[in-house]
C-alpha positions in Angstrom: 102.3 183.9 68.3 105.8 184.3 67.7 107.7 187.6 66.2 110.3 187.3 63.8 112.3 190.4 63.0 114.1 190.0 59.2 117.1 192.2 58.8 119.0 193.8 56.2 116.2 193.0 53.3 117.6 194.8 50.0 115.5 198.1 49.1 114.5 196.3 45.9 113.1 193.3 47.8 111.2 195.3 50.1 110.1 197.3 47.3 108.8 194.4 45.2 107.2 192.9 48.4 104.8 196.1 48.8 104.2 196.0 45.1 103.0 192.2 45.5 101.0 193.3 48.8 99.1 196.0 47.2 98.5 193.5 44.1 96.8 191.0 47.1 95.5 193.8 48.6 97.1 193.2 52.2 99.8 194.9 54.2 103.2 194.0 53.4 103.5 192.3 56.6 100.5 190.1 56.0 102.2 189.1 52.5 105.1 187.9 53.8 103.4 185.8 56.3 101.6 184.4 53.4 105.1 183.5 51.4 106.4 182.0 54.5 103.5 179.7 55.1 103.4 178.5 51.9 107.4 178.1 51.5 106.9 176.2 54.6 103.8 174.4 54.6 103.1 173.5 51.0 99.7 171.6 49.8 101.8 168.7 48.4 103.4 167.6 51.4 103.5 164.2 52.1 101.6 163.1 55.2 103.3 159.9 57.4 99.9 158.0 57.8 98.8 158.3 53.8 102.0 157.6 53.0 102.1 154.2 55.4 99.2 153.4 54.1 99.8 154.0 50.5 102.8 152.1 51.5 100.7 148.6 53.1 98.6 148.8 49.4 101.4 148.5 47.2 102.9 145.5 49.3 99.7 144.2 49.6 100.1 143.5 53.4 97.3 141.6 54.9 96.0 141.7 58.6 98.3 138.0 58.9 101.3 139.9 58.1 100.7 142.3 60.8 100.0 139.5 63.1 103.3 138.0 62.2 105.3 141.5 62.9 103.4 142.0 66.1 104.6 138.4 67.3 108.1 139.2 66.7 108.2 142.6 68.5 110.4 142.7 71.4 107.8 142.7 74.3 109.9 144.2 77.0 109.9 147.6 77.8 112.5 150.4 76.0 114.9 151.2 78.7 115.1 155.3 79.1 117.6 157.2 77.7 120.5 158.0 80.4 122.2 161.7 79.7 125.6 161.4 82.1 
């Protein structure tokens, strides 16, 4: 796992995050690993394959449309990138 090291947190920040840990009842450390993951990972977020899919319903895409797209992709292979 990763460390990350947070400087220069205001006293009254600090303070409110031991108050909120207690509240939890976990270590102030633990607490802000909580607020992180949620901040970063929320329950809401959107997910690419629901949202494709949710996508395909409200078109109304049927398997022949897909058959049709598939015909016109470019068959030959993706040249790789070149970094000169």
């Amino acid at each position: 796992m990763a460390v990350l090291t947070v400087r220069n947190v205001p006293d009254e920040v600090h303070r409110a995050l031991r108050v909120r840990a207690a509240m939890h009842g976990r270590s102030t450390e633990a607490e802000v690993r909580e607020i992180l993951e949620n901040a970063v990972k929320p329950d809401q977020r959107i997910r690419m394959g629901d949202a494709l899919a949710e996508l395909g319903r409200q078109l109304a895409l049927t398997n022949d449309d897909l058959e049709v797209l598939d015909q016109l992709r470019e068959r030959a292979a993706a040249e790789p990138l070149r970094f000169e």
